[in-house]
PQR file with spaces between the fields and no chain letter, atoms N, CA, C, O and H, PARSE charges and radii, in Angstrom:
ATOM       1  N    UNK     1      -5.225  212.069   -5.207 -0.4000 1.5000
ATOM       2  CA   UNK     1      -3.981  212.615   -5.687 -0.0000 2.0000
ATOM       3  C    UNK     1      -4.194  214.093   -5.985  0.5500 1.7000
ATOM       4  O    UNK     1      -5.302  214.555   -6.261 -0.5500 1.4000
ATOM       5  N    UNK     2      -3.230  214.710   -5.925 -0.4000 1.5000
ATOM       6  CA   UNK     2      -3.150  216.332   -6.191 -0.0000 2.0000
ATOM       7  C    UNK     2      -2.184  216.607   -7.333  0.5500 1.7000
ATOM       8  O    UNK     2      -1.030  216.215   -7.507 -0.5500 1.4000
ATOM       9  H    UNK     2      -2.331  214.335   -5.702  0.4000 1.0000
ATOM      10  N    UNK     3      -3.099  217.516   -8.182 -0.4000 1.5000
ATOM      11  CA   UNK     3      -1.672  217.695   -9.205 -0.0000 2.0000
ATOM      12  C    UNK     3      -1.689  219.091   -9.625  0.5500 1.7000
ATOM      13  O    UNK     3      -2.705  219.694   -9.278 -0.5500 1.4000
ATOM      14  H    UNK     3      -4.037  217.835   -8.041  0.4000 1.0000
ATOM      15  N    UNK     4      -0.935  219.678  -10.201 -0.4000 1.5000
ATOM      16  CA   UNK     4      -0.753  221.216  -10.184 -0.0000 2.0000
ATOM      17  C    UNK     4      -0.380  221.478  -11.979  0.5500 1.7000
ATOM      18  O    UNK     4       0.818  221.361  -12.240 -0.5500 1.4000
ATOM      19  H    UNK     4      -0.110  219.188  -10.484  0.4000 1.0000
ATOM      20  N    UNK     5      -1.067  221.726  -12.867 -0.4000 1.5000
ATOM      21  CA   UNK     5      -1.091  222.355  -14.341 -0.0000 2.0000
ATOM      22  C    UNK     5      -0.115  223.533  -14.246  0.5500 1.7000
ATOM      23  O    UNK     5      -0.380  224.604  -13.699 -0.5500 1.4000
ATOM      24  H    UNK     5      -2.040  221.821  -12.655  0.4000 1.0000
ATOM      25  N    UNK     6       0.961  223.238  -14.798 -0.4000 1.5000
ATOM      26  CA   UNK     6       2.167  224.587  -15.505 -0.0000 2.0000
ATOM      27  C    UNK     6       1.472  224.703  -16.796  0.5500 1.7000
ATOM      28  O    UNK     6       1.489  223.780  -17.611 -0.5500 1.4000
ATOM      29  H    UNK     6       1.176  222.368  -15.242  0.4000 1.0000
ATOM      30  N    UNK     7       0.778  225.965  -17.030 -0.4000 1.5000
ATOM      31  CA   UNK     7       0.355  226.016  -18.333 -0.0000 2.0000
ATOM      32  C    UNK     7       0.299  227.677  -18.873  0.5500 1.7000
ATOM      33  O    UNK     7       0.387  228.739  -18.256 -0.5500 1.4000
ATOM      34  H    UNK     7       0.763  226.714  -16.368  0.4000 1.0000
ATOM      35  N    UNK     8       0.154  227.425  -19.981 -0.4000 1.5000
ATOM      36  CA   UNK     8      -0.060  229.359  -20.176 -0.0000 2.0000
ATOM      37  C    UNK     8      -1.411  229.896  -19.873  0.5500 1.7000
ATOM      38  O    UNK     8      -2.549  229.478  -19.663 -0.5500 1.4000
ATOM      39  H    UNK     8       0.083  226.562  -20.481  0.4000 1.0000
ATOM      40  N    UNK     9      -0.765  231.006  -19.945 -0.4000 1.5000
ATOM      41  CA   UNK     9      -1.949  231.892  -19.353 -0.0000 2.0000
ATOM      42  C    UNK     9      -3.219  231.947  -20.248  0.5500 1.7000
ATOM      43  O    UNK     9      -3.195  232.014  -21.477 -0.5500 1.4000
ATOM      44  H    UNK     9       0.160  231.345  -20.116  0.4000 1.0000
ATOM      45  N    UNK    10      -4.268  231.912  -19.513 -0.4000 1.5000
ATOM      46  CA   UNK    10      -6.061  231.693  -20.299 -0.0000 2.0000
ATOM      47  C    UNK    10      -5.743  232.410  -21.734  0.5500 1.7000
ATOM      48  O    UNK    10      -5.963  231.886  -22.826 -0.5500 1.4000
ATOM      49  H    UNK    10      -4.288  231.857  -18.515  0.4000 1.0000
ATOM      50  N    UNK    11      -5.208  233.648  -21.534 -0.4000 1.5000
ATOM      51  CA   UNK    11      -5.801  234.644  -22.952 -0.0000 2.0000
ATOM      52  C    UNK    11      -4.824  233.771  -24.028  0.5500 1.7000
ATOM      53  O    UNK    11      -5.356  233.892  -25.132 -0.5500 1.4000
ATOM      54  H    UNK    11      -5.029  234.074  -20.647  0.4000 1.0000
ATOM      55  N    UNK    12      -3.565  232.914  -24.144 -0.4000 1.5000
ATOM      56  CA   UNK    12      -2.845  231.871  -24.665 -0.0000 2.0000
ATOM      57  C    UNK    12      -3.808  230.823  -25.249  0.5500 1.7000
ATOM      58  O    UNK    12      -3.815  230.569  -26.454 -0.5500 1.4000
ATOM      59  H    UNK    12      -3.133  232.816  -23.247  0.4000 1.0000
ATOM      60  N    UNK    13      -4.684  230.174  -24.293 -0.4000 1.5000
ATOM      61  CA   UNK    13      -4.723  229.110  -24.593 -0.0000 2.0000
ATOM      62  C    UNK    13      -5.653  229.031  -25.858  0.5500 1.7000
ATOM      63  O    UNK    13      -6.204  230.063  -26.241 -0.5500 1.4000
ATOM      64  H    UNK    13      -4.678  230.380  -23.314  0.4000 1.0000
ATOM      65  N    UNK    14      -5.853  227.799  -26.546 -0.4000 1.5000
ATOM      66  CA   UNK    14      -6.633  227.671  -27.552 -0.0000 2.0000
ATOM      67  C    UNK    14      -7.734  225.986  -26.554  0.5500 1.7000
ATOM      68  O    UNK    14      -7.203  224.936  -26.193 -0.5500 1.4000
ATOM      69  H    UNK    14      -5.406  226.961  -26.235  0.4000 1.0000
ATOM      70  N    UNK    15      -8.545  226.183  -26.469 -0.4000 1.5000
ATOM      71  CA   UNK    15      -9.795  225.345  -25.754 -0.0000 2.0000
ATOM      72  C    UNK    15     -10.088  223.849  -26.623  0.5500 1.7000
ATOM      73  O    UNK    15     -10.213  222.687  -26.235 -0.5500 1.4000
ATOM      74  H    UNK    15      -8.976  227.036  -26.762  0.4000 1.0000
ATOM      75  N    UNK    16     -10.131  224.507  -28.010 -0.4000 1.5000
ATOM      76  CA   UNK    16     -10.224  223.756  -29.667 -0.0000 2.0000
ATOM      77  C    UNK    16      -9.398  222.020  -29.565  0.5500 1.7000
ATOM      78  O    UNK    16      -9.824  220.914  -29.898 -0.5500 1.4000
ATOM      79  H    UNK    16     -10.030  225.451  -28.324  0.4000 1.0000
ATOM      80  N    UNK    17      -7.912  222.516  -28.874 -0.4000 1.5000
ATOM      81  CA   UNK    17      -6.733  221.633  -29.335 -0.0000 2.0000
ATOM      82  C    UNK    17      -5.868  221.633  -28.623  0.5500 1.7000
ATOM      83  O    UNK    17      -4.714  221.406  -28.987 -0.5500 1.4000
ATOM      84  H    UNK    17      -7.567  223.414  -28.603  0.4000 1.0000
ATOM      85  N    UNK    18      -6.310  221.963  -27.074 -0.4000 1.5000
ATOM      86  CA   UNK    18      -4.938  222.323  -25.647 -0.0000 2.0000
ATOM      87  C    UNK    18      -5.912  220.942  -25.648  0.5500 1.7000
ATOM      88  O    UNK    18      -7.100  220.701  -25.861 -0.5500 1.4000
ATOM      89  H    UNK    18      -7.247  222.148  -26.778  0.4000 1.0000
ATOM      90  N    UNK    19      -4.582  220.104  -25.248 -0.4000 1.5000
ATOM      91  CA   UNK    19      -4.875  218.804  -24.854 -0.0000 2.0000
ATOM      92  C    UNK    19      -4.925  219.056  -22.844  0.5500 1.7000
ATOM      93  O    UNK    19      -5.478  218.202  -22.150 -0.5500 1.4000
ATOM      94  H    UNK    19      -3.617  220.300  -25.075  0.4000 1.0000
ATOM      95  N    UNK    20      -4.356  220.148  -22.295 -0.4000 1.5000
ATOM      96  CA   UNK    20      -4.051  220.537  -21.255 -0.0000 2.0000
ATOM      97  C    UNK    20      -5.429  220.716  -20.548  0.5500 1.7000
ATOM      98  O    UNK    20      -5.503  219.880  -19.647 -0.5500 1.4000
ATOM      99  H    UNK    20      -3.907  220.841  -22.859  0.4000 1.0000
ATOM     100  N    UNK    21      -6.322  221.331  -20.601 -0.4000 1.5000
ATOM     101  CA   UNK    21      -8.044  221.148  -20.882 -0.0000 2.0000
ATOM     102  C    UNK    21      -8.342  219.915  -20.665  0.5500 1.7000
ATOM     103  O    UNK    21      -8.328  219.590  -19.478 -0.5500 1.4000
ATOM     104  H    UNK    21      -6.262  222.010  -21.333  0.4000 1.0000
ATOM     105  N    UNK    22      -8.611  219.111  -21.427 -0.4000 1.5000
ATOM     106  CA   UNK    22      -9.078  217.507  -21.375 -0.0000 2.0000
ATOM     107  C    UNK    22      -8.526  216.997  -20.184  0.5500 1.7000
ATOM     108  O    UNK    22      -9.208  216.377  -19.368 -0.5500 1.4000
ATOM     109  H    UNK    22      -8.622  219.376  -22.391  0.4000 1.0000
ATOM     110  N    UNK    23      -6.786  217.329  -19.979 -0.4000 1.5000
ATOM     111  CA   UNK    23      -6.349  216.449  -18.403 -0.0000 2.0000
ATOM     112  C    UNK    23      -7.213  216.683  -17.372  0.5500 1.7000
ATOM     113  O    UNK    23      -7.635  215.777  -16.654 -0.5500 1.4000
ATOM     114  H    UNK    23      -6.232  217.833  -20.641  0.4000 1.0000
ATOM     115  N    UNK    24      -7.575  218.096  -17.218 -0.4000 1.5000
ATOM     116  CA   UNK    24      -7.986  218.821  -16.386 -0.0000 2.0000
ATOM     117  C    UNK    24      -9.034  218.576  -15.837  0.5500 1.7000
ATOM     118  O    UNK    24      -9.264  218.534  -14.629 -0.5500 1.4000
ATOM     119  H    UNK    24      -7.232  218.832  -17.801  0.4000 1.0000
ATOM     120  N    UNK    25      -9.907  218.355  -16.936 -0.4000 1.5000
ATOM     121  CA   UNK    25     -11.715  217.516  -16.580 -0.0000 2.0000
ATOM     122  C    UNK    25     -11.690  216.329  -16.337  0.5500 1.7000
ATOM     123  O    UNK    25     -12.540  215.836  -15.595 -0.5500 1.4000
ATOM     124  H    UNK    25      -9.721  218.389  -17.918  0.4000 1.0000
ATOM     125  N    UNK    26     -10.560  215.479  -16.991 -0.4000 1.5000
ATOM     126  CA   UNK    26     -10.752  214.048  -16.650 -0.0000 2.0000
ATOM     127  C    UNK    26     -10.083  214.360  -15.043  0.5500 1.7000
ATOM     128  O    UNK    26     -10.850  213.745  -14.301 -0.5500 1.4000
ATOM     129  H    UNK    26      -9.869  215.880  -17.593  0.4000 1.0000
ATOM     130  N    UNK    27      -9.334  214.827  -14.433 -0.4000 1.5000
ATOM     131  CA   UNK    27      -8.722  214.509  -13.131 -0.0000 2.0000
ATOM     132  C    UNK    27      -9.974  215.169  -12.382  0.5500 1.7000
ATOM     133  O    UNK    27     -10.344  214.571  -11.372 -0.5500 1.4000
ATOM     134  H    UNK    27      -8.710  215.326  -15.036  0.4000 1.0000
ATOM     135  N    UNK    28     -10.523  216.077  -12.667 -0.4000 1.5000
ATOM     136  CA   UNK    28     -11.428  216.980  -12.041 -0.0000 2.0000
ATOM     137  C    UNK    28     -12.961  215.431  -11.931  0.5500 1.7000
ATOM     138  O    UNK    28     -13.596  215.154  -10.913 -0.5500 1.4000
ATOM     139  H    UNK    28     -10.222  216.564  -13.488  0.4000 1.0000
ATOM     140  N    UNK    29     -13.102  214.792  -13.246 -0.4000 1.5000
ATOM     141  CA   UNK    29     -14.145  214.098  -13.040 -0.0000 2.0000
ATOM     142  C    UNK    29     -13.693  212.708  -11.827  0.5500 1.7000
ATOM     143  O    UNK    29     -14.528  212.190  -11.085 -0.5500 1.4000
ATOM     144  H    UNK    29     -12.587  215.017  -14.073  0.4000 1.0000
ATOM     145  N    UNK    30     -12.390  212.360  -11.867 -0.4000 1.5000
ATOM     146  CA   UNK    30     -12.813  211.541  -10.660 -0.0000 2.0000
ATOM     147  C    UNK    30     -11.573  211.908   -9.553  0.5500 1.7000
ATOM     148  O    UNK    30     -10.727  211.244   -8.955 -0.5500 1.4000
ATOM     149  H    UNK    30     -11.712  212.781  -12.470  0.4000 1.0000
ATOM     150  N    UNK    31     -11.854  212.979   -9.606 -0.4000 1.5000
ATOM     151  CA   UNK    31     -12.111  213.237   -8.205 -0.0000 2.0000
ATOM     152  C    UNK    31     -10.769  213.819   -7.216  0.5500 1.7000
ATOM     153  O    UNK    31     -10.734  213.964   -5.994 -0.5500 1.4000
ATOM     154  H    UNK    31     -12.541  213.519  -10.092  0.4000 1.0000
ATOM     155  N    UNK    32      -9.680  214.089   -8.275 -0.4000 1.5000
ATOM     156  CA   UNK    32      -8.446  214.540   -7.958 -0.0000 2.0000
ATOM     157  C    UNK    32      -8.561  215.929   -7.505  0.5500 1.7000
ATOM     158  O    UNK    32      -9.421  216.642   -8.023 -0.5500 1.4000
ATOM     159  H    UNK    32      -9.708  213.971   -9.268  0.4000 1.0000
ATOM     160  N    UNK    33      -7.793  216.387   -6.598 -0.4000 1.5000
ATOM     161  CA   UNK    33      -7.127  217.871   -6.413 -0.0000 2.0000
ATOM     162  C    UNK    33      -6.693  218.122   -7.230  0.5500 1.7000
ATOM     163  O    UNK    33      -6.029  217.320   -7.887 -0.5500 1.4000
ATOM     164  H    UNK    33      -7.094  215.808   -6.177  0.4000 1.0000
ATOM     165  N    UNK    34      -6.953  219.913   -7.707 -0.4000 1.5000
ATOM     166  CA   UNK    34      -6.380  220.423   -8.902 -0.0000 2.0000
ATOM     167  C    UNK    34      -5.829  221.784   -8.494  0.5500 1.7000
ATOM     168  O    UNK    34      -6.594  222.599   -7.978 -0.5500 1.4000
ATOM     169  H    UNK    34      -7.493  220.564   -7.173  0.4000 1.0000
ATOM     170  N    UNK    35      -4.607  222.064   -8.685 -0.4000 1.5000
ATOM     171  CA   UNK    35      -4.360  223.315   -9.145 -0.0000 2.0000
ATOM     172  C    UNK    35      -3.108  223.750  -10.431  0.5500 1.7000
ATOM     173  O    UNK    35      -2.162  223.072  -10.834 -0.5500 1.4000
ATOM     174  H    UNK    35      -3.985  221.402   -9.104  0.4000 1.0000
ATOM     175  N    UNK    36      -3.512  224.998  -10.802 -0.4000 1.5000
ATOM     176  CA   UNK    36      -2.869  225.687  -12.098 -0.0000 2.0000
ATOM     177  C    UNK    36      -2.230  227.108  -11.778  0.5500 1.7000
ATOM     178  O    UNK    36      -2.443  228.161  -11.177 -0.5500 1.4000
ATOM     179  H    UNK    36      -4.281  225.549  -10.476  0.4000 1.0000
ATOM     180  N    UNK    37      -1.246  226.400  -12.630 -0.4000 1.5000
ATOM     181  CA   UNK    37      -0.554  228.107  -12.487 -0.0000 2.0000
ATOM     182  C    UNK    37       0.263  228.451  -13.989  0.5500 1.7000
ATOM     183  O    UNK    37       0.101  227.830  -15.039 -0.5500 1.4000
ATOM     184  H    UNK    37      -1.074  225.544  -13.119  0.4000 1.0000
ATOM     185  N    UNK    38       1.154  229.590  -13.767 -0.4000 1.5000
ATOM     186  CA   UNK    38       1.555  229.744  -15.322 -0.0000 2.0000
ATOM     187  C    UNK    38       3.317  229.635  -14.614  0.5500 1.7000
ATOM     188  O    UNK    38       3.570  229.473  -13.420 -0.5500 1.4000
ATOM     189  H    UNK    38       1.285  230.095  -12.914  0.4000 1.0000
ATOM     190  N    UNK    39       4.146  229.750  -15.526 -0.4000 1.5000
ATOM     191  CA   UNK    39       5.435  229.810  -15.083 -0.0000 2.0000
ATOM     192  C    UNK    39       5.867  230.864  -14.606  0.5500 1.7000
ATOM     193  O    UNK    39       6.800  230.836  -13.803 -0.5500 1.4000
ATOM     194  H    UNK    39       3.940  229.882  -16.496  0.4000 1.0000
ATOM     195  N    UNK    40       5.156  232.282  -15.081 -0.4000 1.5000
ATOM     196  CA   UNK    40       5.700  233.290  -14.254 -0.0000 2.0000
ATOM     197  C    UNK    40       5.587  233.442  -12.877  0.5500 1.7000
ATOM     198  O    UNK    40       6.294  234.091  -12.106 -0.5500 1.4000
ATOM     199  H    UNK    40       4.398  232.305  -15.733  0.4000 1.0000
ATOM     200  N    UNK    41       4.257  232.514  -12.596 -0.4000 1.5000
ATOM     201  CA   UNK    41       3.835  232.457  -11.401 -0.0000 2.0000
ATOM     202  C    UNK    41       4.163  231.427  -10.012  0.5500 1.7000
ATOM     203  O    UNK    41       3.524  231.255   -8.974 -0.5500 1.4000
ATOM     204  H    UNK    41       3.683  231.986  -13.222  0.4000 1.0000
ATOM     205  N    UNK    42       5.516  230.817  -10.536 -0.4000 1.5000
ATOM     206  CA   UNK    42       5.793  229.346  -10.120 -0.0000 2.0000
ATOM     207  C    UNK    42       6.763  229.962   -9.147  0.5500 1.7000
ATOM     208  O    UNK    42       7.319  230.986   -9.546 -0.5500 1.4000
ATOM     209  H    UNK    42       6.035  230.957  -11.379  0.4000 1.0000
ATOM     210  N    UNK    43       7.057  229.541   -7.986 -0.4000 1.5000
ATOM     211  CA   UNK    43       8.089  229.761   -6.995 -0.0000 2.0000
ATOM     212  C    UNK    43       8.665  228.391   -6.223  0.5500 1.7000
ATOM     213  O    UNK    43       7.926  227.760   -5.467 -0.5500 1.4000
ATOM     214  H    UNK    43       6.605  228.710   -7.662  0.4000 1.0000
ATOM     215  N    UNK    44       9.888  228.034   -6.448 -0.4000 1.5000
ATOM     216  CA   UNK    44      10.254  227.044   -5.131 -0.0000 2.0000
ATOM     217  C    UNK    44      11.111  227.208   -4.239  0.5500 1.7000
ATOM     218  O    UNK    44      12.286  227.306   -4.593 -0.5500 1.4000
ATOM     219  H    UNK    44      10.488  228.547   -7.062  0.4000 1.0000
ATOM     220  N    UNK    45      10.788  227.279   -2.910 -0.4000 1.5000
ATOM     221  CA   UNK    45      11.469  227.562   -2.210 -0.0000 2.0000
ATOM     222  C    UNK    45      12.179  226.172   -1.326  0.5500 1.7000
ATOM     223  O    UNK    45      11.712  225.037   -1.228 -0.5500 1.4000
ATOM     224  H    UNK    45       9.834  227.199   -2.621  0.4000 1.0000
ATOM     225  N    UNK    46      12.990  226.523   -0.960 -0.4000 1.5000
ATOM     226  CA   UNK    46      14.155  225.165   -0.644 -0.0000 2.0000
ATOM     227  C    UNK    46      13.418  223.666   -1.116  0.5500 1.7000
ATOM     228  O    UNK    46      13.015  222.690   -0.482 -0.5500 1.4000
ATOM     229  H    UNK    46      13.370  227.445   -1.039  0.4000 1.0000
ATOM     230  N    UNK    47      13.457  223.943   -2.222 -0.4000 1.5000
ATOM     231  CA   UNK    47      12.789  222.680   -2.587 -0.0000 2.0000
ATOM     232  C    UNK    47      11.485  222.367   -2.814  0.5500 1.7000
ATOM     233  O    UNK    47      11.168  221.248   -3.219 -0.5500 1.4000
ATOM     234  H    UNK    47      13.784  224.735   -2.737  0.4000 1.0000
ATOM     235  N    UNK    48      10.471  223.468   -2.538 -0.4000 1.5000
ATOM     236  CA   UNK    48       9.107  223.171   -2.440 -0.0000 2.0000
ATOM     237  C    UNK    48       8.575  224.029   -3.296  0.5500 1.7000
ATOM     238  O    UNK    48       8.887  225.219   -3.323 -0.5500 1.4000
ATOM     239  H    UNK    48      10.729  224.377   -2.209  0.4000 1.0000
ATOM     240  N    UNK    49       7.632  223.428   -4.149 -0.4000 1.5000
ATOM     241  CA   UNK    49       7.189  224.100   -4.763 -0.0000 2.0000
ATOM     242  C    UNK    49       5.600  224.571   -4.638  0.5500 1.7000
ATOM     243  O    UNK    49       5.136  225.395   -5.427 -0.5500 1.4000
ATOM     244  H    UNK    49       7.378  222.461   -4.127  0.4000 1.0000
């Protein structure tokens, strides 16, 4: 499976208590596609994101 993190940007985050982190390693440990982006950075075009 592939999944894509809407999250804030690194200098935002807190490492401590972003539960967003933890998803990340557990999908990363077995074995999922990962990518991240922030919302400024999000585009969909006719539907695709």
């Amino acid at each position: 499976m592939n999944v894509c993190f809407i999250m804030y940007p690194w200098e935002e985050m807190d490492p401590e208590n972003d539960s967003t982190l933890a998803m990340i390693q557990e999908f990363a440990k077995r074995g999922h596609g990962l990518a991240i982006t922030t919302p400024a950075n999000l585009t969909i075009r006719d539907s695709v994101a």
